[in-house]
PAZAPA-4460 file (N, C-alpha, C; in steps of 0.05 Angstrom, whole numbers, plus 32768, in hexadecimal, padded with zeros to 4 digits):
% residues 183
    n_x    n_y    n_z   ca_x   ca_y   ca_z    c_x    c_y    c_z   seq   type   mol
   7EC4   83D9   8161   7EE0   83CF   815F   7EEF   83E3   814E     1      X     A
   7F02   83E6   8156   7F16   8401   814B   7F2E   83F4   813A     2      X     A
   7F3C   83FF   8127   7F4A   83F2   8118   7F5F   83EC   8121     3      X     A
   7F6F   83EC   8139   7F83   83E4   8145   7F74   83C9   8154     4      X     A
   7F63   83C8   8159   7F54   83A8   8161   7F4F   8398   8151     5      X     A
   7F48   83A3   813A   7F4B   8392   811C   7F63   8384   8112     6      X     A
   7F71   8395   8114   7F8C   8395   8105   7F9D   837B   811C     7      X     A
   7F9B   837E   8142   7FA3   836A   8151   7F9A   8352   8151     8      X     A
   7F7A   8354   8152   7F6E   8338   8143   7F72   832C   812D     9      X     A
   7F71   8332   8119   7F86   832D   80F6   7FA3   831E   80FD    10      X     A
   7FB2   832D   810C   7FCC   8325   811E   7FC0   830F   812A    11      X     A
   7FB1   8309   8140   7FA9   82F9   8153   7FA5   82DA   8142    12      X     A
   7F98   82E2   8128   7F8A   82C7   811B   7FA6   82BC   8106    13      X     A
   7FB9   82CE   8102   7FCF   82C2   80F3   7FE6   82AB   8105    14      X     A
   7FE6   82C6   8122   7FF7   82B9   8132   7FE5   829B   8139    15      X     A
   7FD3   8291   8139   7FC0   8280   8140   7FC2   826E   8130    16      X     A
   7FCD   826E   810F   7FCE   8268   80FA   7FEA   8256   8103    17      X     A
   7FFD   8265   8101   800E   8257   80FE   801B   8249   8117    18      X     A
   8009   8254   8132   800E   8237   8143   8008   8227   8141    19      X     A
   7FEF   8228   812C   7FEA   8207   812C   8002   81F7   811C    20      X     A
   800D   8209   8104   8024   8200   80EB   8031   81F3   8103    21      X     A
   8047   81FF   811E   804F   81F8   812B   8049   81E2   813B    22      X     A
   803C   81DC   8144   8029   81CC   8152   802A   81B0   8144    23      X     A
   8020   81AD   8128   801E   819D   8113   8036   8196   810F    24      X     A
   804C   81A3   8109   806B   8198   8106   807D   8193   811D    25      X     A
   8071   819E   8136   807B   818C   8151   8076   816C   814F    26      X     A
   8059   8163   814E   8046   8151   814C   805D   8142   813B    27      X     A
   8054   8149   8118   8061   813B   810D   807F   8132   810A    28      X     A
   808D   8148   8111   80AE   8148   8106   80C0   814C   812A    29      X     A
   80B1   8152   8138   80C7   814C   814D   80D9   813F   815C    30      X     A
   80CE   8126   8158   80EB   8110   815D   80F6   8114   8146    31      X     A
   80FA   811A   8134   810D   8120   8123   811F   8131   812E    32      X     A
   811F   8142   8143   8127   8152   8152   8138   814C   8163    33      X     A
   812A   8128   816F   812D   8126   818D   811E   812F   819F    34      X     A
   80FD   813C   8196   80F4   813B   81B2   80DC   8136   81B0    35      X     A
   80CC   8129   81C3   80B6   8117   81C6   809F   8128   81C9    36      X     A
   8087   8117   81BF   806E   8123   81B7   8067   8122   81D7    37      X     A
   806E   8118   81EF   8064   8112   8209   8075   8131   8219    38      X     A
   8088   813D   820C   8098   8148   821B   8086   816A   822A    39      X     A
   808E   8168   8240   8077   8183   8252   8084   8199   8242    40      X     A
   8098   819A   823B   8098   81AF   8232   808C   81C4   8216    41      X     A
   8089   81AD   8205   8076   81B1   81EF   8072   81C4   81E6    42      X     A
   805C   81CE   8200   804D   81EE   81FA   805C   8204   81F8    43      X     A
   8078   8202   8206   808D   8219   8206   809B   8215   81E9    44      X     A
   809C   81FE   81E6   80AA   81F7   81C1   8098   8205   81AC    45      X     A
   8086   81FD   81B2   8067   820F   819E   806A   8232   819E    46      X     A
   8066   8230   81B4   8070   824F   81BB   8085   825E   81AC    47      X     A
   8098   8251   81B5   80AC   8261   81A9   80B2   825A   8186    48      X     A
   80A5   823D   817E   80AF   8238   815E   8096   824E   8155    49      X     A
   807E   8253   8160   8071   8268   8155   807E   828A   8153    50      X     A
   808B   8292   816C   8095   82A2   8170   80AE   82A9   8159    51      X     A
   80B7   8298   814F   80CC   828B   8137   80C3   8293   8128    52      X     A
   80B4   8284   8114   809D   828E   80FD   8098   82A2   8101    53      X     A
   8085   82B0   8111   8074   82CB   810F   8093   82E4   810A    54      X     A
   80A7   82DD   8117   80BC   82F3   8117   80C7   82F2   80FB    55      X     A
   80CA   82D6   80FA   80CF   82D4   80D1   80BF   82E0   80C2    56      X     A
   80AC   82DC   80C1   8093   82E4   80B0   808C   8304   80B5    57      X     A
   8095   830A   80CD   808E   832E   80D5   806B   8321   80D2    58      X     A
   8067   8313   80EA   804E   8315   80F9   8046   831D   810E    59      X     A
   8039   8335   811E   8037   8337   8131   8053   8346   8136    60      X     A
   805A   8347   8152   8079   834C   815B   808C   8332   815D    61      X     A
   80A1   834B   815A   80BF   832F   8154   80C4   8324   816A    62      X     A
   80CB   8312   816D   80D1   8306   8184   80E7   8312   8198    63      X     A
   80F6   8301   81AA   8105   830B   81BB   811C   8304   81B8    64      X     A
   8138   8300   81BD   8154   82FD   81C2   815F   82E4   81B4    65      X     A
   8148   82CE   81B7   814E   82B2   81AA   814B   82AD   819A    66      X     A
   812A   82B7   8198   811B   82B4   817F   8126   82C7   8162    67      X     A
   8137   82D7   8171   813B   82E6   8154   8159   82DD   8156    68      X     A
   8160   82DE   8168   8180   82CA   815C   817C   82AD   814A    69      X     A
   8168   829F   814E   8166   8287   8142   8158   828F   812E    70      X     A
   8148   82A8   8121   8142   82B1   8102   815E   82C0   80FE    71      X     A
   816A   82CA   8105   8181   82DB   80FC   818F   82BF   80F9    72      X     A
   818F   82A9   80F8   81A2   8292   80F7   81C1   8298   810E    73      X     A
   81C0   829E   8117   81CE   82AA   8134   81D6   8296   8147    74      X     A
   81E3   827E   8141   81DE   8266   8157   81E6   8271   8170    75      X     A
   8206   8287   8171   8211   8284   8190   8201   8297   819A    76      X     A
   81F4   82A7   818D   81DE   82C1   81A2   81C2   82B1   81AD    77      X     A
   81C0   8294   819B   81A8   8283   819C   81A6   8274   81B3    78      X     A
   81BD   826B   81AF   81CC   8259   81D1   81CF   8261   81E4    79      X     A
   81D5   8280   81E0   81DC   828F   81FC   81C1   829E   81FD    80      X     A
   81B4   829B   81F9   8194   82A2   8200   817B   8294   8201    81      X     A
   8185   8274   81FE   8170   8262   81FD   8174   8259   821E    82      X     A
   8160   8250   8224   815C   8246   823C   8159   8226   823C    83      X     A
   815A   8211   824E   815B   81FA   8241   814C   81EC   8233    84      X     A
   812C   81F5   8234   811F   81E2   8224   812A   81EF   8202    85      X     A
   8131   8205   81F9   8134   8217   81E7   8157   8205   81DA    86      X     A
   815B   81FD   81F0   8175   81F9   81E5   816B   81D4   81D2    87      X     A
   8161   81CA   81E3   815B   81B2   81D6   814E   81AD   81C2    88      X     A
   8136   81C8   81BD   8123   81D0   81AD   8138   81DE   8191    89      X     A
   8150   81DB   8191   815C   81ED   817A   8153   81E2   8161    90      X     A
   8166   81C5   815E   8161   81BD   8146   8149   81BC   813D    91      X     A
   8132   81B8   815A   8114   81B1   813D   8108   81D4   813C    92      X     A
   811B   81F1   8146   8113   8209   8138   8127   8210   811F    93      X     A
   813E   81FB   811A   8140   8203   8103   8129   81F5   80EE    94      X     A
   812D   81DF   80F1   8121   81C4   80E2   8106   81D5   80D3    95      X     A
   80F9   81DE   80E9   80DC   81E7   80EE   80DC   8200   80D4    96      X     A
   80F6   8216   80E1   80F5   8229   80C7   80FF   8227   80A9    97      X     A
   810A   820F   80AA   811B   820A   8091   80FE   81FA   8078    98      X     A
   80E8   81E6   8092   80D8   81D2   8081   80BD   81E3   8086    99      X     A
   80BC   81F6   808D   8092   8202   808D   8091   8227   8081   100      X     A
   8084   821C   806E   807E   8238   805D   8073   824C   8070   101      X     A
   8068   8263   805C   805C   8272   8070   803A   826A   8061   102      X     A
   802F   8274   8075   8014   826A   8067   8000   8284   805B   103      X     A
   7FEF   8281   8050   7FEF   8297   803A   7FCE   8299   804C   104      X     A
   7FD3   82B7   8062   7FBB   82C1   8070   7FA5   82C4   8068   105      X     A
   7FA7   82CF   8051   7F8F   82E5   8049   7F80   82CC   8039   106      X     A
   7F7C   82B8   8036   7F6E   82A5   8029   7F50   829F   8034   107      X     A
   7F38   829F   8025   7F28   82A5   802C   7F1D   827C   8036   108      X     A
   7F19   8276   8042   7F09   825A   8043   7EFA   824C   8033   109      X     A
   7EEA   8265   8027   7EE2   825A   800C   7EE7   824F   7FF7   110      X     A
   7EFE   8259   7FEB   7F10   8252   7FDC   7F1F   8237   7FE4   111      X     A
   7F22   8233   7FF8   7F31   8216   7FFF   7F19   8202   7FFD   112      X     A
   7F00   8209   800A   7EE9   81F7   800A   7EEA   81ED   7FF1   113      X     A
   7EE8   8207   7FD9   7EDB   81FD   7FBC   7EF4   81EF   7FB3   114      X     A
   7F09   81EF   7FBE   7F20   81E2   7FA9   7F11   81C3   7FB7   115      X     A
   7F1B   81C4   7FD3   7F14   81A4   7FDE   7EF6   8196   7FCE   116      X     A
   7EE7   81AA   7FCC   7EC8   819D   7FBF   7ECC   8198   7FA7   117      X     A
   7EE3   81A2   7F96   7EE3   81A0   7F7D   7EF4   8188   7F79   118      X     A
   7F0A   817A   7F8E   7F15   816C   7F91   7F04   814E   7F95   119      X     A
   7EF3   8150   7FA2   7EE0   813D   7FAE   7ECC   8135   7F91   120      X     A
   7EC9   8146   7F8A   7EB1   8144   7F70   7ECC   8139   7F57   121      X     A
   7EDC   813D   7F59   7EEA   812C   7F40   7EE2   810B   7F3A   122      X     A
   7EDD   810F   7F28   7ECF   80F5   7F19   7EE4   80DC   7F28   123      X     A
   7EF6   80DF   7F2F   7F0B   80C5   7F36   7EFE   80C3   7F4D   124      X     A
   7EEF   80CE   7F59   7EE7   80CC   7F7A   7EC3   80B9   7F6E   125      X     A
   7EB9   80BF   7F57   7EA1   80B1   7F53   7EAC   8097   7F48   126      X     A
   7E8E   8084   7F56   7E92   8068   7F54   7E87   8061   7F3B   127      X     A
   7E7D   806E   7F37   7E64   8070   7F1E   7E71   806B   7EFF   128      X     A
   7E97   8087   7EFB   7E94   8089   7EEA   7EAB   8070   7EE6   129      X     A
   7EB6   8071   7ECA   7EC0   805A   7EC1   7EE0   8059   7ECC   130      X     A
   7EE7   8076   7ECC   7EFA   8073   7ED4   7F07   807A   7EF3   131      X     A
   7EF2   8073   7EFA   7EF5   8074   7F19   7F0B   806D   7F26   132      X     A
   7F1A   807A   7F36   7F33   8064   7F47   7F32   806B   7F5F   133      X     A
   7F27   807A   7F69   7F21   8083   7F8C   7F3C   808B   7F9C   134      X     A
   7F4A   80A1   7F7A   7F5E   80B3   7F97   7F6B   80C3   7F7A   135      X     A
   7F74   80DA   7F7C   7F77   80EB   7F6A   7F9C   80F7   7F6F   136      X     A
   7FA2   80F4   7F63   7FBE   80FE   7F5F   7FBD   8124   7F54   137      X     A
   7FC9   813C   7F63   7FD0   815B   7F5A   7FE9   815D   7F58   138      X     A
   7FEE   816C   7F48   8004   817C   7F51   7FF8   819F   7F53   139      X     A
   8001   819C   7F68   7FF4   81B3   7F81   7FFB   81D5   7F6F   140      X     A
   800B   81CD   7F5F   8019   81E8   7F4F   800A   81EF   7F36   141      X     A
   7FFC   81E0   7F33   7FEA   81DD   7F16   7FD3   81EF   7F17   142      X     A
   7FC0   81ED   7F36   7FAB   81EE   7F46   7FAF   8209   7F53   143      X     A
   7F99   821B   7F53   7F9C   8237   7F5B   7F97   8237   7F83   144      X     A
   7F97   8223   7F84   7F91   821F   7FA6   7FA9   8206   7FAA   145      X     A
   7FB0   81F9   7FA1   7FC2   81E5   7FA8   7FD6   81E6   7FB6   146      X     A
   7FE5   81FA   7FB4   7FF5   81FE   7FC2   7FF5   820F   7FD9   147      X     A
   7FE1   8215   7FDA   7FD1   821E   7FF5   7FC9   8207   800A   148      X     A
   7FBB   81FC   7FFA   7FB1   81E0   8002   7FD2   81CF   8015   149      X     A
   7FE7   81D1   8006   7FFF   81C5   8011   800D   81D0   802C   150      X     A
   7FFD   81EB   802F   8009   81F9   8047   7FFE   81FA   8054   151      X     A
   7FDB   81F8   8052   7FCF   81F4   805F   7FC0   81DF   8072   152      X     A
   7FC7   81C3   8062   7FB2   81A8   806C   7FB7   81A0   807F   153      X     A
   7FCC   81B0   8097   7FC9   81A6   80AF   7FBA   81B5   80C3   154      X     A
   7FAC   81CC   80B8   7F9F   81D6   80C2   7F80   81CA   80C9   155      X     A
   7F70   81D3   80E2   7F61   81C6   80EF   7F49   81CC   80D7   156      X     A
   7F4C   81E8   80C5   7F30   81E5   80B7   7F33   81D9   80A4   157      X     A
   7F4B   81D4   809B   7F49   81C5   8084   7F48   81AB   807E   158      X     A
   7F4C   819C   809C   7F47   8183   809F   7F28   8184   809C   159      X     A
   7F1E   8195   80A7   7EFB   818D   80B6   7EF6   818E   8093   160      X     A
   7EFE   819E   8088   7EF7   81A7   8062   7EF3   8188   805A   161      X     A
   7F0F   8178   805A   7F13   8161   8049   7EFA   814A   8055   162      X     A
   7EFD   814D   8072   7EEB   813D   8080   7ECE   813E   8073   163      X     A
   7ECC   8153   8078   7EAB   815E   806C   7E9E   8154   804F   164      X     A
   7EBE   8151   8038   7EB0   8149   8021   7EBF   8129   801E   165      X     A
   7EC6   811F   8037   7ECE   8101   803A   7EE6   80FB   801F   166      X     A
   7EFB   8113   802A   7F14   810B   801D   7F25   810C   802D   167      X     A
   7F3F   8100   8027   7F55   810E   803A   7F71   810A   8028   168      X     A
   7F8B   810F   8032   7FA6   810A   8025   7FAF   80F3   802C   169      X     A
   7FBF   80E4   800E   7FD6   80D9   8027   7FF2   80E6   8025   170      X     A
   7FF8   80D9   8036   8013   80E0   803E   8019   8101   8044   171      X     A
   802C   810A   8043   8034   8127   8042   8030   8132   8031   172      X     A
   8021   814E   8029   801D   815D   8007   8036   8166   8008   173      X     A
   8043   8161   7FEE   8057   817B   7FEE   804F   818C   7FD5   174      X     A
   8062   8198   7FCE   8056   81AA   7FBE   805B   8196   7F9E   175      X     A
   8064   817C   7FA4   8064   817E   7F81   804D   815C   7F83   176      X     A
   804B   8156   7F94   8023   8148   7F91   801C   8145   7FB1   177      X     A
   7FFC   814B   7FAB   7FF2   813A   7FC0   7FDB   8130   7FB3   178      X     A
   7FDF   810F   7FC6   7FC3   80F8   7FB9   7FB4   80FE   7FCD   179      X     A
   7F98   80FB   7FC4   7F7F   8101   7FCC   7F75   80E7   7FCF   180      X     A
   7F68   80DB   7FE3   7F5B   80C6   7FE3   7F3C   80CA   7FEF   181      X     A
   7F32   80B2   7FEF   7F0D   80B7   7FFA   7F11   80AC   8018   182      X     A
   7EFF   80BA   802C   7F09   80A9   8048   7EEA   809D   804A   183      X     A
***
């Protein structure tokens, strides 16, 4: 493998990265939009809110005519270059770029594992000790992974992580707590 195949795969696993970000805030936040988790068009919304991100972030290549009019904040070059599902899809590509970080690549798995295992092993999670309560309150800013953790937990490994040591969140992390509970 030659370093231009390295360097496209590296590319390949980011852009991969943050479809899922996309994907995850369709799911969650798109009727907030107005448009339905049933709708066929979906995969072209994914598409292009990735195409969004990656051009923000300078991932991969910039997008095309729309996509960089709607990062240039550009509405009438946005409209006159969106096609219809694009046009209906506006508000949830602002929404999308205004509410999802970028996510921080170079993070090794390990490091998220040991935060989650270190999370799981907190005495509030044992029944044993006295002060047991079976769910732990962070603030994610305190914690050298935390706020990784907040950009990350909709990701597919980091669920299987929480799964694995029989924790999970509730509600939404944001960056100033997320509760930890036992599942």
């Amino acid at each position: 493998m030659n370093l231009k195949q390295i360097i496209n795969m590296e590319t390949f696993k980011k852009i991969e990265v943050v479809k899922e970000l996309v994907a995850n805030y369709l799911k969650e936040n798109g009727a907030h939009a107005g448009l339905s988790e049933e709708d066929c068009q979906n995969d072209h919304i994914v598409q292009i809110g990735t195409s969004i991100l990656c051009t923000r972030w300078n991932v991969g290549y910039a997008g095309g005519g729309f996509v960089q009019a709607v990062v240039d904040n550009d509405l009438q070059r946005a409209i006159a270059n969106a096609d219809s599902t694009n046009v209906r899809a506006l508000k949830f590509y602002c929404q999308l770029i205004y509410n999802v970080g970028m996510p921080y690549f170079e993070e090794p798995l390990g490091e998220m594992e040991q935060f989650i295992k270190d999370i799981a092993n907190d005495y509030q999670f044992d029944k044993s000790h006295p002060e047991y309560c079976g769910f732990l309150n962070i603030n994610p800013s305190e914690h050298n992974m935390g706020l990784s953790f907040v950009y990350h937990c909709h990701l597919q490994s980091t669920r299987e992580l929480l799964r694995k040591y029989g924790i999970w969140y509730e509600g939404k992390p944001n960056l100033e707590e997320v509760v930890f509970v036992t599942i």
